[in-house]
NULUM-610353 format. One record per residue: x, y, z of N, C-alpha, C in turn; chain; residue in three letters; residue number from 0. Coordinates in steps of 0.001 Angstrom, whole numbers, plus 500000, padded with zeros to 6 digits. Layout:
N
+--------+--------+--------+--------+--------+--------+--------+--------+--------+-------+-----+-----+
|     nx |     ny |     nz |    cax |    cay |    caz |     cx |     cy |     cz | chain | res |   n |
+--------+--------+--------+--------+--------+--------+--------+--------+--------+-------+-----+-----+
|      X |      Y |      Z |      X |      Y |      Z |      X |      Y |      Z |     A | ALA | NUM |
...
+--------+--------+--------+--------+--------+--------+--------+--------+--------+-------+-----+-----+
END
This chain:
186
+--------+--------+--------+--------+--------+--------+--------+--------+--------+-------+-----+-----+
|     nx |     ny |     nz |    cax |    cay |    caz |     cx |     cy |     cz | chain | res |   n |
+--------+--------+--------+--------+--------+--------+--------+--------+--------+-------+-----+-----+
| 847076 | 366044 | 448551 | 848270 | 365316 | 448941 | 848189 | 365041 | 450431 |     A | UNK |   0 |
| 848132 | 363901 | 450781 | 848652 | 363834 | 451835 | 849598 | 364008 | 453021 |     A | UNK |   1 |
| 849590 | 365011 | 454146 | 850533 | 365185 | 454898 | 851078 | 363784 | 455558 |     A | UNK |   2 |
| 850451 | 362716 | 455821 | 850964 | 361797 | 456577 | 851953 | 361359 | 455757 |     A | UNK |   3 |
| 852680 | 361503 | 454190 | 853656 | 360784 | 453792 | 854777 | 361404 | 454140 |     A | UNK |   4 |
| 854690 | 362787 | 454269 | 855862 | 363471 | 454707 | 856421 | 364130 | 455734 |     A | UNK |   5 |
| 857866 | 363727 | 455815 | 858185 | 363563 | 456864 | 858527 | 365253 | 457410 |     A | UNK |   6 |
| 857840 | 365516 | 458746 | 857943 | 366567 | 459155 | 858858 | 367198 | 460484 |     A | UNK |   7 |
| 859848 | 365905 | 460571 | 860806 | 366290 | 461442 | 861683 | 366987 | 460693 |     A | UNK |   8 |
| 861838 | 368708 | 461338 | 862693 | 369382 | 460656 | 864114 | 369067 | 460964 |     A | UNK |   9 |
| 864280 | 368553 | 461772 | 865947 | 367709 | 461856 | 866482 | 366206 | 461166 |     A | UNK |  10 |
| 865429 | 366113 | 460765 | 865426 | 364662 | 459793 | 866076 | 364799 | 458303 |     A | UNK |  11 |
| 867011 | 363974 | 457892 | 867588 | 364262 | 456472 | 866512 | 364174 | 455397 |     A | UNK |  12 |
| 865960 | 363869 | 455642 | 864207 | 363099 | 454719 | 863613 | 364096 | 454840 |     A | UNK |  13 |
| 863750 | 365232 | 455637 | 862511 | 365777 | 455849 | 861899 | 366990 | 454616 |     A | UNK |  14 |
| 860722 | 366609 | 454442 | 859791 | 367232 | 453541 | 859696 | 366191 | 452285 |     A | UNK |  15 |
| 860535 | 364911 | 452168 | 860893 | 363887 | 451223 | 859278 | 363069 | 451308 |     A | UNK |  16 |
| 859093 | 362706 | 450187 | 857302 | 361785 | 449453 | 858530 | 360114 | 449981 |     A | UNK |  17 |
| 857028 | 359441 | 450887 | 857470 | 358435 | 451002 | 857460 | 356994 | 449535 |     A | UNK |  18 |
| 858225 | 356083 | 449795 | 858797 | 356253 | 448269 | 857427 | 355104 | 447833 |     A | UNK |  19 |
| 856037 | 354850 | 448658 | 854936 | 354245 | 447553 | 854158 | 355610 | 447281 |     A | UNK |  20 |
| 854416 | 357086 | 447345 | 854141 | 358112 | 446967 | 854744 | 358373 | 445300 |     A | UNK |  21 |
| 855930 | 358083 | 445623 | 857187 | 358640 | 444308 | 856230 | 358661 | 442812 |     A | UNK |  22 |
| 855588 | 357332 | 442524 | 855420 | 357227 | 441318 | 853850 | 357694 | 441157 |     A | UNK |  23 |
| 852972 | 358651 | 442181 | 851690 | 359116 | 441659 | 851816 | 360585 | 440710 |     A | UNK |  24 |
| 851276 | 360213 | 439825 | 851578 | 361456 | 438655 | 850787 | 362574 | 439306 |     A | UNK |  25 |
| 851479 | 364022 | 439238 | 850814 | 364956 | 439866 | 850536 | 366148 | 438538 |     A | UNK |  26 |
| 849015 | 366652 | 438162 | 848919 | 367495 | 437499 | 848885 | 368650 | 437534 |     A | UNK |  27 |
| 850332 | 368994 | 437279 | 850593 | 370506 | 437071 | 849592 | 371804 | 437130 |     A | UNK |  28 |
| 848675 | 371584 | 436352 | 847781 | 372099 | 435813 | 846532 | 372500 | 437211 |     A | UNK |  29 |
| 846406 | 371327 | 437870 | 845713 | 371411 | 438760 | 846361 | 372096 | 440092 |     A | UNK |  30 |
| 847511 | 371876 | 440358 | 848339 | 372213 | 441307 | 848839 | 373066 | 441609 |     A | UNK |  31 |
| 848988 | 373899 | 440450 | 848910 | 375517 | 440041 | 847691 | 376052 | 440287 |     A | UNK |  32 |
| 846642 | 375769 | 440240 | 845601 | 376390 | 440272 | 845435 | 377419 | 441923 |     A | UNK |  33 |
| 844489 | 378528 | 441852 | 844303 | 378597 | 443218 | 842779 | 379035 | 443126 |     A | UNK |  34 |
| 841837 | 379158 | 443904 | 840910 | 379427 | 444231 | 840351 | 380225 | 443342 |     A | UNK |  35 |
| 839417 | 380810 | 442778 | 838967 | 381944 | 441788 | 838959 | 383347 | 442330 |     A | UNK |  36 |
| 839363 | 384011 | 441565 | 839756 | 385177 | 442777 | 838081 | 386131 | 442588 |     A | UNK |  37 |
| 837718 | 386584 | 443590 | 836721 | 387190 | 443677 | 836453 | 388348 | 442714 |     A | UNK |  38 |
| 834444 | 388069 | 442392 | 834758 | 389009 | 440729 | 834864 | 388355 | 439817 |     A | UNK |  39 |
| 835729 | 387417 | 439281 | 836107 | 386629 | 438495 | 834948 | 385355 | 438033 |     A | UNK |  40 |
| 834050 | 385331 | 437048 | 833449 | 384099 | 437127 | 834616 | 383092 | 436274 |     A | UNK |  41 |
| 834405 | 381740 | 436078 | 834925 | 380803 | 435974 | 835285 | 380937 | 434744 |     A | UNK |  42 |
| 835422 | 381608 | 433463 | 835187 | 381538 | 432307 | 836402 | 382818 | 432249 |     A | UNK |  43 |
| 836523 | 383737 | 432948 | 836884 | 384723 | 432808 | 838168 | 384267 | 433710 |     A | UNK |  44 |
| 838154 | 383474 | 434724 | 839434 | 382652 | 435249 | 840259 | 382001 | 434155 |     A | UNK |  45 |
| 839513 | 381267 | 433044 | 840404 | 380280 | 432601 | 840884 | 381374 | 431356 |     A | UNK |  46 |
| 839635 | 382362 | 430562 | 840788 | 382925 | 429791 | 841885 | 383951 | 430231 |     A | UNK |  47 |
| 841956 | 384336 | 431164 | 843136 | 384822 | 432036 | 843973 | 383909 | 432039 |     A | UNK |  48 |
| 844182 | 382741 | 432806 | 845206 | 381941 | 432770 | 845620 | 381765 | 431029 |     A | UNK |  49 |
| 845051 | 381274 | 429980 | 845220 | 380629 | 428922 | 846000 | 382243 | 428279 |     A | UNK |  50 |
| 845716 | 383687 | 428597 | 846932 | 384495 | 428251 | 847728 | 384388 | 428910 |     A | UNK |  51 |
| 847657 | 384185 | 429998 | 848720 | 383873 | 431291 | 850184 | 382786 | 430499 |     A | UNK |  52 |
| 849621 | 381947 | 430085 | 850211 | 381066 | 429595 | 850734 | 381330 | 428026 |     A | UNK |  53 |
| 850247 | 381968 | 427627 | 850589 | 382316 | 426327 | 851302 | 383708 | 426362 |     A | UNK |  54 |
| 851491 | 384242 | 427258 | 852630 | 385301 | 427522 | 853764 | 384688 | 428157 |     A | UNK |  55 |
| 853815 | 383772 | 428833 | 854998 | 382957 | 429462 | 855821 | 382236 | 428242 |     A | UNK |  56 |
| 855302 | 381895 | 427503 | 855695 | 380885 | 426239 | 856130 | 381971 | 425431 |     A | UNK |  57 |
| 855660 | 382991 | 424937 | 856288 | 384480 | 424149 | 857190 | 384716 | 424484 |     A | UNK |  58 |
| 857361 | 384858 | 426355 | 858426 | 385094 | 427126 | 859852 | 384744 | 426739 |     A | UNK |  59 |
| 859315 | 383218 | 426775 | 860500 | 381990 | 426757 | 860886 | 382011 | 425081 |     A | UNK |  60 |
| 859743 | 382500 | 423897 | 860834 | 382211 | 422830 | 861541 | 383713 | 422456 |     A | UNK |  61 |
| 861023 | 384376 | 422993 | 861985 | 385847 | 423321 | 863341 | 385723 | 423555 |     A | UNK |  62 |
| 863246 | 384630 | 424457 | 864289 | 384886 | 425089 | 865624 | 383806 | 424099 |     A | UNK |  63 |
| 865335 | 383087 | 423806 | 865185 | 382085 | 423008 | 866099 | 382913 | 421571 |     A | UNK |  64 |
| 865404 | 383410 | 420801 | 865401 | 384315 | 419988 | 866584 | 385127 | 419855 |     A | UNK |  65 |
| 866406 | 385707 | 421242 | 867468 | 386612 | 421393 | 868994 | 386148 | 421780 |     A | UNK |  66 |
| 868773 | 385044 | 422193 | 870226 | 384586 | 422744 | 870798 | 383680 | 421265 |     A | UNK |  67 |
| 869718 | 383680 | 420451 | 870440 | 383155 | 418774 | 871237 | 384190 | 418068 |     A | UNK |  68 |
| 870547 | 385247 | 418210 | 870436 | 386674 | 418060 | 872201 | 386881 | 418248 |     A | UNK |  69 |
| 872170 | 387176 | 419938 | 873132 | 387088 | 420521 | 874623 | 386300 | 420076 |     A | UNK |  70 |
| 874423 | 384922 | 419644 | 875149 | 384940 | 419241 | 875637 | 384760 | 417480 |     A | UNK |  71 |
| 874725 | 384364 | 416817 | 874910 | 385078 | 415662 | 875670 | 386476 | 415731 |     A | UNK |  72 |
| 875556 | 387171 | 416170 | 876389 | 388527 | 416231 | 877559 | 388381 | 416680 |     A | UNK |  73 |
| 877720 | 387657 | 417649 | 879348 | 386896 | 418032 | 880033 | 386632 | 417408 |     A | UNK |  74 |
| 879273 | 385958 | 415997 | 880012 | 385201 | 415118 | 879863 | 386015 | 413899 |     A | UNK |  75 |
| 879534 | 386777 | 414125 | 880203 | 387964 | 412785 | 881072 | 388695 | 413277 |     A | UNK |  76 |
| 880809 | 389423 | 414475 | 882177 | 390154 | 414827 | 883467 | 389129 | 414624 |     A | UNK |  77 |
| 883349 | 388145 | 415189 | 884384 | 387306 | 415392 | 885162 | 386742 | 413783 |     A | UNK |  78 |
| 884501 | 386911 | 412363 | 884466 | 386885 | 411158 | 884923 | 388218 | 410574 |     A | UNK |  79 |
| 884731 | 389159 | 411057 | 885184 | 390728 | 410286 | 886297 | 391024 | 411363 |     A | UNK |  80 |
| 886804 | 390195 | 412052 | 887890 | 390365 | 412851 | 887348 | 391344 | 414024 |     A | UNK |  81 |
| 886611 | 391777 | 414371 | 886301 | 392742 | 415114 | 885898 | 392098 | 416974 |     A | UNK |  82 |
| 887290 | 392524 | 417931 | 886762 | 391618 | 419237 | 886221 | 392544 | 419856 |     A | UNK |  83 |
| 886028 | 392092 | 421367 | 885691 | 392103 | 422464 | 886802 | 393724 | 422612 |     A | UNK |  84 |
| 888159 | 393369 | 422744 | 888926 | 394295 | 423174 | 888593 | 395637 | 421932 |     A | UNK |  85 |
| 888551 | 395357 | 420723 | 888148 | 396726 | 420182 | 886893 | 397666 | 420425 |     A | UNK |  86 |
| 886210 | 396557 | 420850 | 884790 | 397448 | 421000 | 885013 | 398035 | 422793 |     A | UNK |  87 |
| 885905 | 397185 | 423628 | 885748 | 398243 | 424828 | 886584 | 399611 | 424435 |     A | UNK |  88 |
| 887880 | 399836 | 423341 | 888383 | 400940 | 422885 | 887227 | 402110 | 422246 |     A | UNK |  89 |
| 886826 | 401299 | 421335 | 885469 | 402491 | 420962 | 884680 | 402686 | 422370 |     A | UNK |  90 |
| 884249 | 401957 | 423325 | 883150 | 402861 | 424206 | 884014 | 403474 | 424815 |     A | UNK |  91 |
| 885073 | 403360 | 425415 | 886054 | 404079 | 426017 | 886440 | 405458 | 425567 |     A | UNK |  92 |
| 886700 | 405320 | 423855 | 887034 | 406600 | 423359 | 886050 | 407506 | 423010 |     A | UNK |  93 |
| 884511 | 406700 | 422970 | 883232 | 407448 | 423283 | 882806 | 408070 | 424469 |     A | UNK |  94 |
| 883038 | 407182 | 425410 | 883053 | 407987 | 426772 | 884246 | 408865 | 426919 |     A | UNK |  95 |
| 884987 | 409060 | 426720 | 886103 | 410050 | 426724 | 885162 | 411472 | 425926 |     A | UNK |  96 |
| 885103 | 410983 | 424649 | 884325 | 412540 | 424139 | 883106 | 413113 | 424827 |     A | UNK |  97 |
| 881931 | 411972 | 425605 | 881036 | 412466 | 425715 | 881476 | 413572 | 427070 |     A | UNK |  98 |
| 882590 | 412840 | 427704 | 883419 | 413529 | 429213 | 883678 | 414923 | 429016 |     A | UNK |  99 |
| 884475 | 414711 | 427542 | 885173 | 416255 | 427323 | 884092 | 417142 | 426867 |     A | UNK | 100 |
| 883286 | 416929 | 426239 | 882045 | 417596 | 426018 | 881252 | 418593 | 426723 |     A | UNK | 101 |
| 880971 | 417655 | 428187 | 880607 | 417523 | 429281 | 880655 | 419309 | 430278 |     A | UNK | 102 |
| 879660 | 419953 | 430315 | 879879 | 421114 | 430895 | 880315 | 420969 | 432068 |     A | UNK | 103 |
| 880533 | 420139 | 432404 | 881205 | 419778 | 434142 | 882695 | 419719 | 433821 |     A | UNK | 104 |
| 882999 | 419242 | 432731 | 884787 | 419146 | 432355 | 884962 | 420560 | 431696 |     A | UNK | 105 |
| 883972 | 420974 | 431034 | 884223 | 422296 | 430535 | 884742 | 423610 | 431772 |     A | UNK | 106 |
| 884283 | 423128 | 432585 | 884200 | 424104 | 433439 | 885711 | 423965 | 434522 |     A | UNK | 107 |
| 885423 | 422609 | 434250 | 887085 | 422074 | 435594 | 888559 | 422703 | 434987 |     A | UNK | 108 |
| 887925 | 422141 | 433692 | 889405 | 422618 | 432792 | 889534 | 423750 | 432688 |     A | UNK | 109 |
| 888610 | 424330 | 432457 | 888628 | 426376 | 432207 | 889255 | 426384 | 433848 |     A | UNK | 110 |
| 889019 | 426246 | 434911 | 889098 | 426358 | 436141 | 890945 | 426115 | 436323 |     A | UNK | 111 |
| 890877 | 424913 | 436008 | 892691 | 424382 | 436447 | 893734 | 425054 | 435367 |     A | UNK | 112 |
| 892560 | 425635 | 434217 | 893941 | 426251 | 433395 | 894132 | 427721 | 434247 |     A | UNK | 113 |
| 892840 | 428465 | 434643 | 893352 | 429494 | 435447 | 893995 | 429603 | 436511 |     A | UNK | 114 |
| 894118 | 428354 | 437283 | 894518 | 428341 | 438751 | 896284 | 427726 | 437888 |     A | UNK | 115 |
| 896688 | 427537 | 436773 | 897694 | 427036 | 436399 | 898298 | 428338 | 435741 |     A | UNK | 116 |
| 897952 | 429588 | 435447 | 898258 | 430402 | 434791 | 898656 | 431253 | 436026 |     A | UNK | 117 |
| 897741 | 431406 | 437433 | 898054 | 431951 | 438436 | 899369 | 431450 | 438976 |     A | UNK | 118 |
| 899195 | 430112 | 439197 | 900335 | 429429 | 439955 | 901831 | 429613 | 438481 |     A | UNK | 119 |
| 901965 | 430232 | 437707 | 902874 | 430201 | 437011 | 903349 | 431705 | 437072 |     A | UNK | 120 |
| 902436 | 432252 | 437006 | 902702 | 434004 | 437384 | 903492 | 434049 | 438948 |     A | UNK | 121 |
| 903097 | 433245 | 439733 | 902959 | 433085 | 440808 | 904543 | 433104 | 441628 |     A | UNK | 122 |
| 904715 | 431767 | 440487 | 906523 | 431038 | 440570 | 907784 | 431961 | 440108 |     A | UNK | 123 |
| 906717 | 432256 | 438579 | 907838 | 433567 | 438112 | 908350 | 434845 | 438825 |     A | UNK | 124 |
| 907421 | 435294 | 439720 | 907541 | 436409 | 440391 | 908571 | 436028 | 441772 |     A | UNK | 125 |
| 908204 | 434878 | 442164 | 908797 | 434162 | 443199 | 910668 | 433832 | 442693 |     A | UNK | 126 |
| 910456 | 433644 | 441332 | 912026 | 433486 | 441362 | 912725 | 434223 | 440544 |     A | UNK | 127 |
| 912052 | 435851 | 440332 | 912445 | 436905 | 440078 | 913270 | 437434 | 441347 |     A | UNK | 128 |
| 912189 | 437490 | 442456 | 912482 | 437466 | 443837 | 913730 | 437006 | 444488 |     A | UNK | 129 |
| 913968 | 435795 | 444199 | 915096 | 435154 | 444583 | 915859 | 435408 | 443745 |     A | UNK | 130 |
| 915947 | 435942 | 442725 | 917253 | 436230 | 442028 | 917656 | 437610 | 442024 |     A | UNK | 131 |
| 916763 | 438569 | 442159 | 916782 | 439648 | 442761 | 917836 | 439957 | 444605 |     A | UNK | 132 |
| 917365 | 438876 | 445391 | 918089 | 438715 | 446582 | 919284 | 438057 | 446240 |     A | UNK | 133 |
| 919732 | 437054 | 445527 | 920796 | 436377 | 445557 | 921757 | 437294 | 444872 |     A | UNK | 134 |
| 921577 | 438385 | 443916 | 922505 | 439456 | 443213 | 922673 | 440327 | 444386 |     A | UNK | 135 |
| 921297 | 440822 | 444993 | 921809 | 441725 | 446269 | 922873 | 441161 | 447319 |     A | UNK | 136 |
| 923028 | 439829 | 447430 | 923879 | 439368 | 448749 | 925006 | 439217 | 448235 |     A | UNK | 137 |
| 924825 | 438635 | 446867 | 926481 | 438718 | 445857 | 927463 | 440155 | 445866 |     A | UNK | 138 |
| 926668 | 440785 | 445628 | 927117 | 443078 | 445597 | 927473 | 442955 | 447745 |     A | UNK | 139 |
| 927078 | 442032 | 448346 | 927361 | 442690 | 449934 | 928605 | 442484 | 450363 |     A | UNK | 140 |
| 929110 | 443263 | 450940 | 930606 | 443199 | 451583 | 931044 | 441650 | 452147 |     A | UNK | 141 |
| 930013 | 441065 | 452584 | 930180 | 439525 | 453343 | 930279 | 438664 | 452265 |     A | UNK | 142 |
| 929867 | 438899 | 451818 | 929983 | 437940 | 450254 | 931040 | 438582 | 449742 |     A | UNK | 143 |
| 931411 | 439315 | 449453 | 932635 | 439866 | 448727 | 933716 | 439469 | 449305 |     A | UNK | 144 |
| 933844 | 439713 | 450679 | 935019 | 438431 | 451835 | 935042 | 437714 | 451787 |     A | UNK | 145 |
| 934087 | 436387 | 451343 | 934015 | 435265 | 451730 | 934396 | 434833 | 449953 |     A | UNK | 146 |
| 934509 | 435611 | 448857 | 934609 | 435362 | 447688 | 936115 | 435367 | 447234 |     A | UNK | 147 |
| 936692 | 436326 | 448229 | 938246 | 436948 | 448249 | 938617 | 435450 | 448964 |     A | UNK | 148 |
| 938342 | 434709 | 450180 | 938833 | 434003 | 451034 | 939086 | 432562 | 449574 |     A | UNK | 149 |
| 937954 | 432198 | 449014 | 937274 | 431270 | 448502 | 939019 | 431258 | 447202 |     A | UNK | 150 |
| 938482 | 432289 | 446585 | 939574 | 432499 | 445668 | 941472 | 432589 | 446138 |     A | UNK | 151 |
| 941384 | 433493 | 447533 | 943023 | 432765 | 447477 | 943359 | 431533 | 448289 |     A | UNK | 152 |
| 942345 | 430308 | 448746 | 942749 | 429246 | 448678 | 942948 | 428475 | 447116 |     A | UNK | 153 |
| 941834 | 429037 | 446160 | 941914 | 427945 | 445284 | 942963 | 428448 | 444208 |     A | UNK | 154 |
| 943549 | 429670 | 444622 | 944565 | 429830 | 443645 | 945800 | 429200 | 444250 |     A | UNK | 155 |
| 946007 | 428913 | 445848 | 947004 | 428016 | 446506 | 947230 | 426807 | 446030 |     A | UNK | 156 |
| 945753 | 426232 | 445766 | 945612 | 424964 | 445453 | 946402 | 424634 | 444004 |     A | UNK | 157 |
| 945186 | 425211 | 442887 | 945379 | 425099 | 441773 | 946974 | 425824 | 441541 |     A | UNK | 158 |
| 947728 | 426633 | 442049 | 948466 | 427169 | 441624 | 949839 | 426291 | 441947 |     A | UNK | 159 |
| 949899 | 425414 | 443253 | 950716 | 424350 | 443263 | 950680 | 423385 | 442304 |     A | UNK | 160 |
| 949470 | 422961 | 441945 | 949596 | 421886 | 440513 | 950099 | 422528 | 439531 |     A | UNK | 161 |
| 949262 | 423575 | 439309 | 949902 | 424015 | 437941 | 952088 | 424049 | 437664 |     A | UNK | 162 |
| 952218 | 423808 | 438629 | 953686 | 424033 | 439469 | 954292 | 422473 | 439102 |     A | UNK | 163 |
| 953758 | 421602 | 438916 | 953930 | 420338 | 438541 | 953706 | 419221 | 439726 |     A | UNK | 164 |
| 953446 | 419846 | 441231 | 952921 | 419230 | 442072 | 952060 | 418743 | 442499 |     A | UNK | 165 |
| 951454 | 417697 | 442188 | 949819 | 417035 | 442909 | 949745 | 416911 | 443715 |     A | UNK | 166 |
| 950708 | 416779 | 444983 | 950291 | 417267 | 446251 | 949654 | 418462 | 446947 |     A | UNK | 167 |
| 948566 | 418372 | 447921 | 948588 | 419417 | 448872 | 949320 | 420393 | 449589 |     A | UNK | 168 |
| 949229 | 421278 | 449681 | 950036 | 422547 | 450509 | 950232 | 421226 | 451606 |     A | UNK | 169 |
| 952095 | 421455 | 451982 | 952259 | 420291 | 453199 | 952471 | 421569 | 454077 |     A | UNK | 170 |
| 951746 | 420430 | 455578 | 952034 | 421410 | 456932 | 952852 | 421453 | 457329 |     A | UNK | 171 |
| 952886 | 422270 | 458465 | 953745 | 423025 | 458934 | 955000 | 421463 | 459752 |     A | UNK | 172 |
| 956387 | 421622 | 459099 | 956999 | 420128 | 459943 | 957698 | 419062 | 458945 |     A | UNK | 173 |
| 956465 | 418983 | 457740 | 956595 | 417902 | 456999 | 957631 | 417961 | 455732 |     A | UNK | 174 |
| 958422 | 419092 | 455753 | 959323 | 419258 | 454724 | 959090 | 419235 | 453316 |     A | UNK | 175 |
| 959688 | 419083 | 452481 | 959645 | 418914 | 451333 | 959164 | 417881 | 450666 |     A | UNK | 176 |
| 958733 | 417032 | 451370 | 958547 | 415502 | 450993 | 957107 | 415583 | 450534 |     A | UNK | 177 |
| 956712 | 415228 | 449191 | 955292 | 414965 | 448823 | 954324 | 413961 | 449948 |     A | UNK | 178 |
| 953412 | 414080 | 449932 | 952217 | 413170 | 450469 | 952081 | 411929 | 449118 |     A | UNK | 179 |
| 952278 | 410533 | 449897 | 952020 | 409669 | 448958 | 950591 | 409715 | 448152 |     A | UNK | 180 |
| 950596 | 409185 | 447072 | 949077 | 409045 | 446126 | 948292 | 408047 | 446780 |     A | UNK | 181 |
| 947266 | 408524 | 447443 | 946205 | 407327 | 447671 | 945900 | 406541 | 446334 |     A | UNK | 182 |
| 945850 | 404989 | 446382 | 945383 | 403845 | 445490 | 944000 | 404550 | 445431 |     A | UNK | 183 |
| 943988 | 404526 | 443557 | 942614 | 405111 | 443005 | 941486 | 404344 | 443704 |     A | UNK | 184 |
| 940427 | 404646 | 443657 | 938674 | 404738 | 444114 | 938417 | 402987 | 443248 |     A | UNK | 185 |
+--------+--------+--------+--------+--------+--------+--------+--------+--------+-------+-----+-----+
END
């Protein structure tokens, strides 16, 4: 081939483009592919190399060929026994789930978090044995027992005026006999 047809300004839109009384010379593949004989190789032993060369490329291609019929033929049976896309990611999913639980690495996590869950439950119980243990002790203490006496004769003031037929508050000191108006309900 000639370099003078092509254009070798790498800033040129053309460039590397066959000038166009080039376009229509037929170029043989065959030859153009070729490269030198590789050393070792006599000429005979070149071409039946290539000629498997070529006949493994073509195997290649109806392999592939083959398989993508293959391919979808199988599409179109699942797609016939009703069976999709979304059921079959449920089966690998629920397969990978068993092979997980199986799995001496989950065997071991889970044995692990059920003990650290049996600790932390012993843990809580004792903790709010504890606190209920203290909250009976402060209930039995004299300060609590005052503050239980205080608690109780306000709310018998309270409750004991209603029960009286009055819904008013204890009135202060001034305000006489006169009820406190009803605040407009909420």
């Amino acid at each position: 081939m000639d370099s003078a047809g092509q254009d070798i300004n790498l800033n040129s839109p053309n460039k590397g483009l066959l000038s166009d009384s080039m376009t229509d010379v037929p170029v043989d593949t065959g030859v153009a592919a070729r490269t030198p004989a590789v050393e070792g190789l006599t000429e005979a032993e070149e071409e039946e190399l290539r000629a498997e060369l070529t006949k493994v490329e073509e195997e290649i291609v109806t392999l592939r060929q083959v398989l993508a019929a293959k391919e979808r033929h199988c599409g179109e049976l699942k797609r016939r026994l009703g069976l999709s896309t979304l059921g079959g990611l449920k089966q690998n999913l629920s397969r990978s789930w068993h092979d997980v639980q199986v799995s001496n690495a989950y065997k071991k996590t889970q044995e692990t978090l059920s003990q650290a869950g049996q600790k932390t439950s012993a843990a809580l119980s004792t903790m709010g044995s504890a606190i209920s243990r203290k909250l009976g002790d402060m209930r039995n203490s004299a300060t609590f027992k005052s503050f239980e006496d205080r608690v109780g004769t306000i709310k018998s003031k309270v409750v004991g005026d209603r029960e009286n037929g009055s819904d008013s508050l204890p009135s202060s000191a001034g305000s006489g006999d006169k009820p406190l108006s009803d605040p407009a309900p909420f």
